[in-house]
Each structure stands twice: as structure tokens, then as C-alpha cells.
N, C-alpha and C positions, 0 to 999 in steps of 0.2 A: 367888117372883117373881109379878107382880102385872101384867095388861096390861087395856087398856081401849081402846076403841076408838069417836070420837064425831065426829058430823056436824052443825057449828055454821052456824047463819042466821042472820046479825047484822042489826038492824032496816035497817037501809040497805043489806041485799040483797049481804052481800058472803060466799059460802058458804067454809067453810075444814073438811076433815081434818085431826083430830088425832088422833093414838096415843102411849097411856102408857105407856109400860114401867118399873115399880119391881122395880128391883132391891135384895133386901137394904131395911133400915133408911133405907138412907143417899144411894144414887143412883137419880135419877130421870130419864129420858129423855122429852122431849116433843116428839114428832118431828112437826110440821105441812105441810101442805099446804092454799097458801091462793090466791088471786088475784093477790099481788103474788110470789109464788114459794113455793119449797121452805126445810125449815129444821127446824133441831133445838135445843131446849133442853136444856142439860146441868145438874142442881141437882146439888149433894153440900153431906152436911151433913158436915162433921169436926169430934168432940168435941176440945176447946181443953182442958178440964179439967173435974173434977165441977161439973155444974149449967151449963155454957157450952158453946154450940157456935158454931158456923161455918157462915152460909150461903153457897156459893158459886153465881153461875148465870153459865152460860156460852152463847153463842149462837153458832151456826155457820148461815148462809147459805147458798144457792147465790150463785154472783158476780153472777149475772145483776141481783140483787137491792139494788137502792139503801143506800148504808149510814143514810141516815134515817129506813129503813124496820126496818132488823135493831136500830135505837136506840129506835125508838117501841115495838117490840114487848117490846126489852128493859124498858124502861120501864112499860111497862103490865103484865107480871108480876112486875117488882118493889114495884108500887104494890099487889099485891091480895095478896102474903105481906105 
């Protein structure tokens, strides 16, 4: 098991915690706290068969949190895998 823990400054002054936790191979937890709210990225990779896998990513919110805001984030870690 694998954790990491980072404090991001994005040029436009918008500060965000994030913590990693890998667990195993295959899941990986990216639990953030940022300005627009709370939030966790869930990745799992399942092998499909030899030489194929499966990325899955999943996001969970607090409610409080705009759903255009839990799609853009979605979106901007599926643009950088």
C-alpha cells in the first residue's frame, strides 16, 4: 500500500488537498479537498484478458458540490491518463 499526500497552487490561486492511496496493483483512491468542495476519485484497473485491461474511474462528491463541477474534474483526469 502506497499513500502520498500533496498541496496543489494552481496559477489562478485556487489551492486543493489531495491524498493518494494505492492500494494493491489495481485500485487507487484520490481523495481531494479543494475550493469548490470535498471528493474522491475511485480508478480500478480489471484485467479483461492477457495483454488488455480495463480502466474504470469513478467520482463521488459531497452534494453540496455542482454536478458540472464533479464532470469537469471527471473530465480533466480522464484527459491526462
Amino acid at each position: 500500500m502506497a499513500y502520498q499526500k500533496l498541496h496543489y497552487i494552481a496559477v489562478i490561486v485556487i489551492s486543493s488537498d489531495v491524498c493518494i492511496l494505492q492500494i494493491g496493483p489495481g485500485i487507487v483512491y484520490l481523495m481531494f479537498d479543494s475550493f469548490f468542495g470535498s471528493g474522491v476519485f475511485i480508478q480500478s484497473l480489471i484485467p479483461v484478458e492477457p495483454m488488455v485491461q480495463k480502466l474504470v474511474h469513478n467520482i463521488y462528491v459531497h452534494w453540496a458540490v455542482p454536478n458540472f463541477i464533479a464532470k469537469f474534474f471527471m473530465l480533466g483526469e480522464a484527459i491526462q491518463v
